[in-house]
Structure formats: C-alpha cells, structure tokens
N, C-alpha and C positions, 0 to 999 in steps of 0.2 A: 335369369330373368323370370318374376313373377308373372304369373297368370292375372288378364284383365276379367275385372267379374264388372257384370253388367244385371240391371236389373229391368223387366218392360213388363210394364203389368196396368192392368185397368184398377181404377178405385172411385167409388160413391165423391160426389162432392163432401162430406163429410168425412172422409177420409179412409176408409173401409177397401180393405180387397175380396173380400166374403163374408157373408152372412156368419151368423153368430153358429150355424152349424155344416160350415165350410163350402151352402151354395152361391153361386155364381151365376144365379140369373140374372141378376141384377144387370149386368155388365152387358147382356142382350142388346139393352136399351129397350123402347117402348112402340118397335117392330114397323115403324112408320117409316124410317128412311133403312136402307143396304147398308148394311156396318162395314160389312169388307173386312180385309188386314190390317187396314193401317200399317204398313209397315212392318207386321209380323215377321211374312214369309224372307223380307230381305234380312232383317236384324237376325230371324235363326241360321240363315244361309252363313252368315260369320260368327257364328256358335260352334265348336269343338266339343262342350259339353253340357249338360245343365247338374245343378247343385239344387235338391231340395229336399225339404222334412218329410218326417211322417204322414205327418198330418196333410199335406200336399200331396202326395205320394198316393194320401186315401183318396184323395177326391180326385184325382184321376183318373185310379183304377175305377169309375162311377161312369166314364164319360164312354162311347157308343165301343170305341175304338182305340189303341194304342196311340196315343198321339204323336209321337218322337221316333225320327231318324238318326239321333245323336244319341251318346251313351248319357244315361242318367245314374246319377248317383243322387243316393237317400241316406240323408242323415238321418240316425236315431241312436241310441243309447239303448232301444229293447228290443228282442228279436222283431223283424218284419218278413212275413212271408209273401217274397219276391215273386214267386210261380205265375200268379195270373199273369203280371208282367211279360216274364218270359216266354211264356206260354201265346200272349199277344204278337209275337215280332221284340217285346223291348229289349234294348241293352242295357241293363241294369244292376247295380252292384248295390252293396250295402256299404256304410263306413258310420263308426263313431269316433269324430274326429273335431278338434276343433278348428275354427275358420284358418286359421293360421296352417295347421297339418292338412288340411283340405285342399290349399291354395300351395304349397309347397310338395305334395303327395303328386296334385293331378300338374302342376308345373313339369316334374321331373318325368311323368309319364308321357308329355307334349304335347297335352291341352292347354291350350295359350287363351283361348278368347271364352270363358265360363257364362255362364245364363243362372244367375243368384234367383231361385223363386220360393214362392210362400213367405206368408207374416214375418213369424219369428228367427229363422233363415237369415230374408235378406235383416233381418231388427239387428242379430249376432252378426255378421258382416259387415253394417255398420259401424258399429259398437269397436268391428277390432280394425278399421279401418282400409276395409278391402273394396270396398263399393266404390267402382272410378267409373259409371253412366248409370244415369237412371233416366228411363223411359218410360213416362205418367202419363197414363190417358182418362182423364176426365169424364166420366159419363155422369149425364145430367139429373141424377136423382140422389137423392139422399133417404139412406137406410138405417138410422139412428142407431146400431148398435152393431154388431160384429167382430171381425179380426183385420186390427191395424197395418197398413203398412209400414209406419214410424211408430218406434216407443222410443221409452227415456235413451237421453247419451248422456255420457260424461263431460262432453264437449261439444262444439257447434264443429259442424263439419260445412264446409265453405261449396257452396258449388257454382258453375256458371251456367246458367242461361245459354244453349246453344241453339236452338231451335224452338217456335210453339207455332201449332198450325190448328184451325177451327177444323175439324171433319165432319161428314154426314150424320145427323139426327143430332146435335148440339153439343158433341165432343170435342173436347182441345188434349193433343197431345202437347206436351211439354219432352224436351231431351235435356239434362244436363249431366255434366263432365265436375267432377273431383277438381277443385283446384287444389293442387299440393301447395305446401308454404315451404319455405326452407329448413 
C-alpha cells in the first residue's frame, strides 16, 4: 500500500505560495483579524512525515524555531547542511530521490499519511501523480510575482470539491481529494 501525500498550504489570490525570494509574509494577512490554524494543528496530527525541497528547507531554517515534531525529509540533488536542523530538535534526513522512490522508500519504512510542501516539490508530485489532498487557503492579497504553487502538467488532474469554508480576516480554505479514474 502506497503512501497518501497531502498538500495544505496558504497562496496569494494570484496564485503564489511565496515571494519571489521564498518570504512568507504575505500569508500573515493584514494583522486586523486572529488568523489562528485553520486547521493546521489537526491536519499535522495525521501527518507521519513531511516531504520537502531545498529551497523550503531554507526558509525554514529562517523561522524563530524548529517547527516540526515529524520526521522531515529534504529533497535535493546537492549537498544540504542538515546541522542547524538537528541541532534544533529536528528529524531530518536528506534524499535524492524521485516522487515515485520517495513515496515507495518512506511507504516501506511505515509512513503512510506524507505532508508534500514547497513550490516545485508539491509541482514534481503532481506531475507523477501522487498528490491525493490539497488544502488551499486563500489569503486576500495579491503579490504579482513569486514561487507557484501549480506549474505545467501533462494532463488535467481531476479533483473534488470536499470542503470550502470563509475564515477570520477574508480567507477561504478550500480541501480537495484526487479523483482516480479507472
């Protein structure tokens, strides 16, 4: 049995998950209502592991503190020096691997429910057809340039609609679920 990879990320009405030099203020909002979790703290509660890039990976190690109680794994293809990481609290490993050996590798180890984060990450995951939830939260500004959370596919990938709810300060998350075809 494959590993479910899941993806819950805030993005710009214009489509953006971070700034063009990977921050993340944006996604604050504009400090006038309590933003909260939304639903964070439950969706990592059924997390086993998270799956991200480099480039993710940088902009982490940026933030006050280790944020993660699950094991992270970082994709890259060039060395990445893990230390601060671990040196933090994290569980952290490296791999270059592609979506497929990723999803097959941490299956076999008995990570079952995966957390896909950053741009081109969940873009590759897409693309090989591993992405079965995505959880879009909407924040009310537009930042005209940045790092995507969709790029090109080969093909339409079909999803459903299972959830969208308005939240504090003019956010709407949206949930949808992979529909498989036969």
């Amino acid at each position: 049995m494959r590993s479910t990879c899941s993806v819950f990320c805030g993005i710009s009405i214009d489509g953006f998950i971070a700034r063009p030099d990977g921050a993340l203020d944006f996604l604050e909002g504009d400090g006038t209502a309590e933003m909260g979790d939304h639903g964070y703290e439950a969706f990592m509660a059924g997390i086993d592991a998270l799956v991200m890039g480099r480039r993710t990976f940088e902009v982490v190690m940026g933030f006050d503190a280790w944020p993660y109680a699950k094991k992270v794994i970082v994709l890259s293809s060039t060395a990445v020096d893990l230390s601060p990481a671990l040196d933090r609290g994290g569980d952290v490993e490296l791999l270059n691997a592609t979506p497929e050996e990723v999803v097959a590798q941490l299956a076999a180890r008995g990570f079952r429910n995966l957390y896909i984060d950053g741009g081109a990450t969940v873009q590759r995951f897409l693309r090989a057809g591993f992405i079965d939830r995505l959880i879009v939260t909407h924040v009310p500004v537009l930042i005209g340039q940045g790092v995507r959370l969709f790029g090109a596919l080969d093909r339409d990938i079909p999803m459903k609609l299972v959830a969208s709810r308005s939240l504090p300060g003019g956010l709407v998350q949206s949930e949808y679920v992979r529909r498989r075809t036969a």
